[in-house]
C-alpha positions in Angstrom: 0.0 0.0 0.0 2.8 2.3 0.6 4.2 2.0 -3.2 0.5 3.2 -4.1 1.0 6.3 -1.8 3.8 6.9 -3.0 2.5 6.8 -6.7 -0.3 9.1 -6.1 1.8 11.8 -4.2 4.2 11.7 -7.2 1.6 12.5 -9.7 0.4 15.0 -7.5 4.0 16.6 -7.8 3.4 16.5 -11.5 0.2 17.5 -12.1 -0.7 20.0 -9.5 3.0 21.7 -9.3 4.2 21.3 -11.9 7.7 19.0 -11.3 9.0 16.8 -13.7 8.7 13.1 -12.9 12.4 11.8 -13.4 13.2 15.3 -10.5 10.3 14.0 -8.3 10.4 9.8 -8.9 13.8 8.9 -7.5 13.2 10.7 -4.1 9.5 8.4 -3.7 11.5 5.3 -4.7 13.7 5.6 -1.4 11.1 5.6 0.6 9.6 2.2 -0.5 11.4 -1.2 -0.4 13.8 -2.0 -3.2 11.6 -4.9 -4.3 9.1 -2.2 -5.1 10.7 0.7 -6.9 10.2 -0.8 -10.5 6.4 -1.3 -9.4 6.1 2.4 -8.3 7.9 3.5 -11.5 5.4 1.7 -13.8 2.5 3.0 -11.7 3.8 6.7 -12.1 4.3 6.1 -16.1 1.6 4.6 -16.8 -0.8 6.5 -14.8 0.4 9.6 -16.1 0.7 7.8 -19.8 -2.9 7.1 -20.1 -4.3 9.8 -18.1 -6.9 11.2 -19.7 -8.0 7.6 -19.8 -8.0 7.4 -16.3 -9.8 10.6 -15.9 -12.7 10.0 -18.2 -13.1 6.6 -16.4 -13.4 8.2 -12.8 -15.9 10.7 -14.3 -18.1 8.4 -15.6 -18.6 6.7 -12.1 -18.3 10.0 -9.6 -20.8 12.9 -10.1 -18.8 15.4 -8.0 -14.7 15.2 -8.8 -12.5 15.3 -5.6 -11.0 18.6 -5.4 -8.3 20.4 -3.3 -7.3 18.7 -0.5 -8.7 15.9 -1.4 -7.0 15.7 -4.5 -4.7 13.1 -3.9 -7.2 10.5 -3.9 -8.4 11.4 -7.2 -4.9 10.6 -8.1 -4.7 7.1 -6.1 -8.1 6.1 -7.9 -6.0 6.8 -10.9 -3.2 4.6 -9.6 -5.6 1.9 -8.9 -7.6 2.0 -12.4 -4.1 1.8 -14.1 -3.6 -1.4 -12.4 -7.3 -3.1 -13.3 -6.6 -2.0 -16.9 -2.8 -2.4 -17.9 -1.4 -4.7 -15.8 -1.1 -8.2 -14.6 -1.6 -7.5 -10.8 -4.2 -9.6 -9.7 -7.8 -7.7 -9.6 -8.7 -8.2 -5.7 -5.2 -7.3 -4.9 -4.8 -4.6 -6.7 -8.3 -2.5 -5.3 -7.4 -4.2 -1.7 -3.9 -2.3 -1.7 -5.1 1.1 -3.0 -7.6 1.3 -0.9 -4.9 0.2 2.1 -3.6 3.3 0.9 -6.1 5.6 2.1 -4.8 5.5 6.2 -1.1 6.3 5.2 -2.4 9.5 2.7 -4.8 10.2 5.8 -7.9 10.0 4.3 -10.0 6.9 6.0 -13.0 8.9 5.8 -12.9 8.3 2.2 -12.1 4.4 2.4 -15.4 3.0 1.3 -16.0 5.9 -1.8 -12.4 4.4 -3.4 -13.2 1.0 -2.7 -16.3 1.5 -4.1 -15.3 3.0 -7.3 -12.8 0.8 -7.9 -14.9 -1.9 -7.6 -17.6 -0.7 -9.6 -15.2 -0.4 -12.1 -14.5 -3.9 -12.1 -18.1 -4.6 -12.7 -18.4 -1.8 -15.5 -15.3 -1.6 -17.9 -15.9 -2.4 -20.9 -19.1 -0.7 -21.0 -17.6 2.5 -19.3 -14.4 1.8 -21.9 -16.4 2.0 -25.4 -18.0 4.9 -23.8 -15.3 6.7 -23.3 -12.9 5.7 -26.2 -15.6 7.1 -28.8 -13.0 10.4 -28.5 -9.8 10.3 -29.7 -7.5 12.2 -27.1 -9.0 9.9 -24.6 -8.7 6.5 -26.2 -5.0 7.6 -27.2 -4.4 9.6 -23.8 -3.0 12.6 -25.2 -4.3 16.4 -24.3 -6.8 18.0 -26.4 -4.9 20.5 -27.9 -1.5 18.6 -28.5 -4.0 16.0 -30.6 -5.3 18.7 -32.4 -1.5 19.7 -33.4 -0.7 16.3 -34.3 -3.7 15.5 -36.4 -2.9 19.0 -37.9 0.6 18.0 -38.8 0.3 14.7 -39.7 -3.2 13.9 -41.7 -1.8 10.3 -41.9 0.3 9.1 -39.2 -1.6 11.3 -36.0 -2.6 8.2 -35.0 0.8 6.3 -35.7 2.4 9.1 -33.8 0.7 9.0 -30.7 0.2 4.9 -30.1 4.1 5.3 -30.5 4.2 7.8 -27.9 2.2 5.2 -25.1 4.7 2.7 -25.6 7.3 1.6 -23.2 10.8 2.7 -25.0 13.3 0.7 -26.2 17.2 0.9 -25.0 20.1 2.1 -27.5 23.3 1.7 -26.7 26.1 3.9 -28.9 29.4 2.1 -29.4 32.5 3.8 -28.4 34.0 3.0 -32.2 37.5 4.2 -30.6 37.4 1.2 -28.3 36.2 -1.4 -30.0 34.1 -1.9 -34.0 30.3 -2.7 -33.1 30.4 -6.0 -33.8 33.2 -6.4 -31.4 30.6 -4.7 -28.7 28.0 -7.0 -29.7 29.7 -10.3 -29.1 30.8 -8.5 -25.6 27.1 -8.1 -25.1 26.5 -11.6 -26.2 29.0 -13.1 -24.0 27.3 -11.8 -20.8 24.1 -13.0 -21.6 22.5 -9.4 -23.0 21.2 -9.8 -26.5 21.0 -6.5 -29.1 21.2 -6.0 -32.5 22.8 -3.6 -34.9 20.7 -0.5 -35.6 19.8 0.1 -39.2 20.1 4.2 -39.0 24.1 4.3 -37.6 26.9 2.7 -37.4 27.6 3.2 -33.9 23.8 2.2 -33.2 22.8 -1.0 -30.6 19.5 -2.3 -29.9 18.8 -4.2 -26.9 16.3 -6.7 -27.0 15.4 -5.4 -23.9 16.2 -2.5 -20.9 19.0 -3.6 -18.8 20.9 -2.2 -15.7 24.0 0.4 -17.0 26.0 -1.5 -14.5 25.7 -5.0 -16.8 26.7 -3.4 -19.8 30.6 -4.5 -20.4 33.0 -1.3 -20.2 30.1 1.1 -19.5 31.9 2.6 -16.4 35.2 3.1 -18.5 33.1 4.2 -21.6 33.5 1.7 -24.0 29.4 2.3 -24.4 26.6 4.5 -24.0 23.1 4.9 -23.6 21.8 7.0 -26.3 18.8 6.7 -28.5 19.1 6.1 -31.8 17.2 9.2 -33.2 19.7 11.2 -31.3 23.3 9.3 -32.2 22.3 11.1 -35.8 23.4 14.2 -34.7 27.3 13.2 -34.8 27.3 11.4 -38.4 25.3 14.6 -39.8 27.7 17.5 -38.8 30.8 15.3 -39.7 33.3 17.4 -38.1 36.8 17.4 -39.5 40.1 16.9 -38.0 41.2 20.3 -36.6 37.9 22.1 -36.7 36.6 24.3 -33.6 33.0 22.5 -33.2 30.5 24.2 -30.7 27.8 22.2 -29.2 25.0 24.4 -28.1 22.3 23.5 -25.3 24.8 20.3 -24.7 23.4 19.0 -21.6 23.4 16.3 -20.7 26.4 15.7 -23.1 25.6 12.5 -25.1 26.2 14.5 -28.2 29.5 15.8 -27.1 31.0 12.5 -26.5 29.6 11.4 -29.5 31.3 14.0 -31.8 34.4 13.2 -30.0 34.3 9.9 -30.6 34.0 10.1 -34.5 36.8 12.4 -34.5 39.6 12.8 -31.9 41.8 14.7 -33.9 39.2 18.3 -33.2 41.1 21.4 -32.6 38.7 21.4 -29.7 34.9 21.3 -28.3 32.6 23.6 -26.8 29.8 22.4 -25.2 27.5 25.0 -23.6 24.2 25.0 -21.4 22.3 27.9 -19.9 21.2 25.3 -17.1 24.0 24.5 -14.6 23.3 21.7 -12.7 22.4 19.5 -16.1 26.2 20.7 -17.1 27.4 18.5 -14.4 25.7 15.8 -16.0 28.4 16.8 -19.1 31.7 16.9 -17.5 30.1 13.5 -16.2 29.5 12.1 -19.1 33.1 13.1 -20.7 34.9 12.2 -17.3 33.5 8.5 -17.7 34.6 8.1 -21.2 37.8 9.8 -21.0 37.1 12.5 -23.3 38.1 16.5 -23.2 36.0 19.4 -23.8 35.4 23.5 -22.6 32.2 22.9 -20.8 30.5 25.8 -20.4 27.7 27.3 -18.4 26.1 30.0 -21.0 23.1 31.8 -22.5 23.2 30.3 -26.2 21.2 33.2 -27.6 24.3 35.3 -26.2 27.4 33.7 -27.7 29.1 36.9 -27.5 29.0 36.9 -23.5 30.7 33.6 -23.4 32.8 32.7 -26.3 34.6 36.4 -27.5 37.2 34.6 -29.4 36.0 34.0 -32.5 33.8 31.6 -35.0 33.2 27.7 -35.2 33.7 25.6 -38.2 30.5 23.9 -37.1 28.1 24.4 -34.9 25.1 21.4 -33.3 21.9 23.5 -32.1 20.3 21.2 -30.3 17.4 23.4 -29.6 15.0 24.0 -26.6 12.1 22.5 -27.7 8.6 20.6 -26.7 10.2 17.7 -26.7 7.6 16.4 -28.3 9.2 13.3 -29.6 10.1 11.6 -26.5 6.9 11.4 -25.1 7.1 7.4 -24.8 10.2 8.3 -22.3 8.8 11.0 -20.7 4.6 10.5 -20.7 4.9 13.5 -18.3 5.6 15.9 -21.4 1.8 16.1 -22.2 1.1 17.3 -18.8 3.5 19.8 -18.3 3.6 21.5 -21.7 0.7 23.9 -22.8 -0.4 24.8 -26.5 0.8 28.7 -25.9 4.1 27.2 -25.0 4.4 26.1 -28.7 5.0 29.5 -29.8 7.4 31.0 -26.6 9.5 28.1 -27.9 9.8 28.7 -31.3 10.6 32.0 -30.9 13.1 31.4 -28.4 14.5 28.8 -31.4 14.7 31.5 -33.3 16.6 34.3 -31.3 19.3 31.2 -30.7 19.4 30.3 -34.2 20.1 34.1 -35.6 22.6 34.6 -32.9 24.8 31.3 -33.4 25.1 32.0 -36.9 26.8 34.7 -36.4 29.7 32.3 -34.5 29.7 30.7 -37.8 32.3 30.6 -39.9 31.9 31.3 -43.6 32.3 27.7 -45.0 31.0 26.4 -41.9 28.3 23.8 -41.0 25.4 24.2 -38.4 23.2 21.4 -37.5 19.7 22.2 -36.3 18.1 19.4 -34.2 15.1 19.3 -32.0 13.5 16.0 -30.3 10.5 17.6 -31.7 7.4 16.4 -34.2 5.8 19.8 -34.4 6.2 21.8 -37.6 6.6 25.4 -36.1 9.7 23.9 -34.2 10.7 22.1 -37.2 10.5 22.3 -40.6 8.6 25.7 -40.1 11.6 27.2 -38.9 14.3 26.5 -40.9 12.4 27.6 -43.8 11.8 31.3 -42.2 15.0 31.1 -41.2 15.9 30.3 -45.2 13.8 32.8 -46.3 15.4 35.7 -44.2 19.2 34.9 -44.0 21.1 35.3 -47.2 24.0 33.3 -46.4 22.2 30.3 -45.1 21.9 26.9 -47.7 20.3 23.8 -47.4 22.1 20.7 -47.0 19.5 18.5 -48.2 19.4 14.9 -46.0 17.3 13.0 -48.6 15.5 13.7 -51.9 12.5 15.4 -50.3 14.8 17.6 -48.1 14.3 21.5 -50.0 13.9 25.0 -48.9 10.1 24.7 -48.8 10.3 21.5 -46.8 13.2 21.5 -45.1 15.3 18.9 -43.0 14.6 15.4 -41.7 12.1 14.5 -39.7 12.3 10.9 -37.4 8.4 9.9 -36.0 8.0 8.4 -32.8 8.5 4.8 -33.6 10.1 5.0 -36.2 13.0 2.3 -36.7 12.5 2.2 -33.0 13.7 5.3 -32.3 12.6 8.5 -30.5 11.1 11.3 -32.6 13.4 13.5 -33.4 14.3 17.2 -36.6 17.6 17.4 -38.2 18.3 20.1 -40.8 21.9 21.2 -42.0 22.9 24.4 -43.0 25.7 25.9 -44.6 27.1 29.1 -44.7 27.9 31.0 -47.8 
């Protein structure tokens, strides 16, 4: 019952203040046994994955919602409809230990209404289901307006897009190709009983056949691996830095990118990798410290190059924009909860002012890759082609055939070839 508590005063974190669950979920996963933490992790996820689910369910049984301090056991009614519908917990266990919950959230007086609607449930769901799933932001647990986007965007694949987004995410692994060739990796992996295959989009790309503890993958600690989706180990192959080219890496944190571009090519004059947000830097240096690698970390405004890099201009530069992050939804289901429609445009404009102003740390001759972990067009595609339209010296490095100034870049779908959702465009500068 306590791993229930738990789950219902984390989604209360998220919902009701805003906190993101992988700040709020490690802190509730001390306080309940060991044995438990992967249960109160897929409670959290899922709950807040299908949400809107959940909530249309709990509306059709309650005429009155529970409301300010009684909040939280709108949430753990959440917690225990995730359980009846999506997962193998057995039925009378499942209700009995949520409603257990009640005493520890200090709410006995409302014992019998959970127990009750919980129960009813039982008796009800797939009438109260079909019901329900007749609208589409419900059945596919999205928010209203982030289905309108999509359907918008995507006349075809909407529907692709967000089924991809409610799965449970696969693991990549990028091979440290200074260490070792993949295949090499691979037969490591093999050898201690973890089966992965190559991935078809990079040549440094692994795919488990399932998650696995970081501990139990060989060399990990030393950096002979990493964990990096496959979507985002792109990034390195498409700016192909050169031997003795200045490359900067703007909004770097946590540094998976850095290492990466340092792994294709040692011989760089140097690295910068900056990040307005300075705790997630420390997550860099971390990241370089493991693997052995060298860069000038820096904590920085990236829309201000001028107030931390004086010296002079890049041979290539990897934007790795702010963005909705609406492409790694099915890692972080917490996304549709905490983003809002009018953030959408704060974003892009903010994309924007970053853009301008790092192009101007460009050299002539240069490279700058644009990538977002994005599927909206007004973050995307959208843009770059503004962006086109208004800089002179700016040209398209088309990525495939359908890659031009009136549709610009490459964009990865949730799902797609496993990986996350993620923009690339390249641009080079006259």
């Amino acid at each position: 019952m306590k791993t229930r508590a738990q789950a219902a005063l984390v989604i209360q974190q998220v919902l009701d203040q805003g906190q993101s669950l992988s700040a709020v979920l490690p802190a509730a996963q001390e306080k309940v046994a060991p044995r438990d933490r992967a249960l109160l992790q897929e409670l959290c996820y899922g709950t807040l994955r299908w949400l809107p689910r959940l909530d249309a369910a709990v509306n059709e049984m309650m005429d009155k919602p529970l409301k300010n301090k009684s909040r939280i056991f709108h949430y753990l009614i959440l917690v225990g409809l995730y359980q009846l519908i999506y997962t193998r917990i057995p039925a009378h266990a499942a209700v009995a230990e949520t409603v257990n919950a009640v005493k520890l959230l200090k709410g006995t007086s409302l014992r019998g209404l959970i127990n009750g609607v919980l129960r009813n449930f039982q008796r009800s769901a797939e009438v109260i289901l079909l019901r329900i799933d007749r609208v589409p932001s419900i059945r596919l647990g999205h928010p209203e307006w982030l289905t309108k986007r999509l359907r918008q965007a995507y006349h075809d694949e909407w529907e692709f897009i967000m089924e991809a987004n409610n799965q449970r995410p696969p693991m990549w692994i990028r091979n440290n190709s200074q260490r070792q060739s993949r295949d090499a990796m691979l037969a490591r992996m093999a050898d201690v009983g973890i089966n992965a295959v190559a991935g078809e989009e990079g040549e440094d790309c692994i795919l488990l056949e399932r998650p696995c503890d970081v501990t139990k993958l060989p060399g990990f600690e030393v950096g002979d691996c990493s964990v990096q989706d496959g979507a985002a180990q792109q990034a390195a192959a498409l700016l192909d830095p050169q031997p003795g080219e200045w490359v900067l890496d703007a909004c770097a944190a946590p540094g998976g990118k850095t290492a990466h571009l340092l792994e294709r090519q040692p011989k760089l004059a140097g690295v910068v990798a900056v990040d307005a947000d300075e705790n997630r830097l420390k997550r860099v240096q971390e990241n370089l410290d493991r693997i052995g690698l060298t860069a000038k970390v820096i904590h920085g405004d990236a829309a201000a190059p001028e107030q931390w890099w004086p010296e002079g201009q890049f041979d290539r530069i990897l934007l790795d924009a702010p963005c909705s992050a609406t492409g790694v939804i099915r890692r972080h289901p917490d996304i549709k909860w905490l983003r809002r429609d009018q953030d959408i445009r704060e974003l892009a404009e903010l994309q924007r002012r970053i853009l301008n102003a790092l192009w101007g740390k460009l050299k002539s001759g240069g490279t700058l890759l644009y990538a977002t972990c994005s599927v909206l067009p007004e973050e995307n595609r959208e843009q770059i082609r503004a962006f086109l339209a208004a800089t002179k010296d700016a040209k398209l490095v088309p990525l495939h055939e359908q890659d031009t100034p009136d549709c610009p870049g490459r964009q990865f779908l949730p799902g797609e070839a496993e990986m996350d959702g993620f923009y690339y465009a390249k641009l080079f500068k006259l």
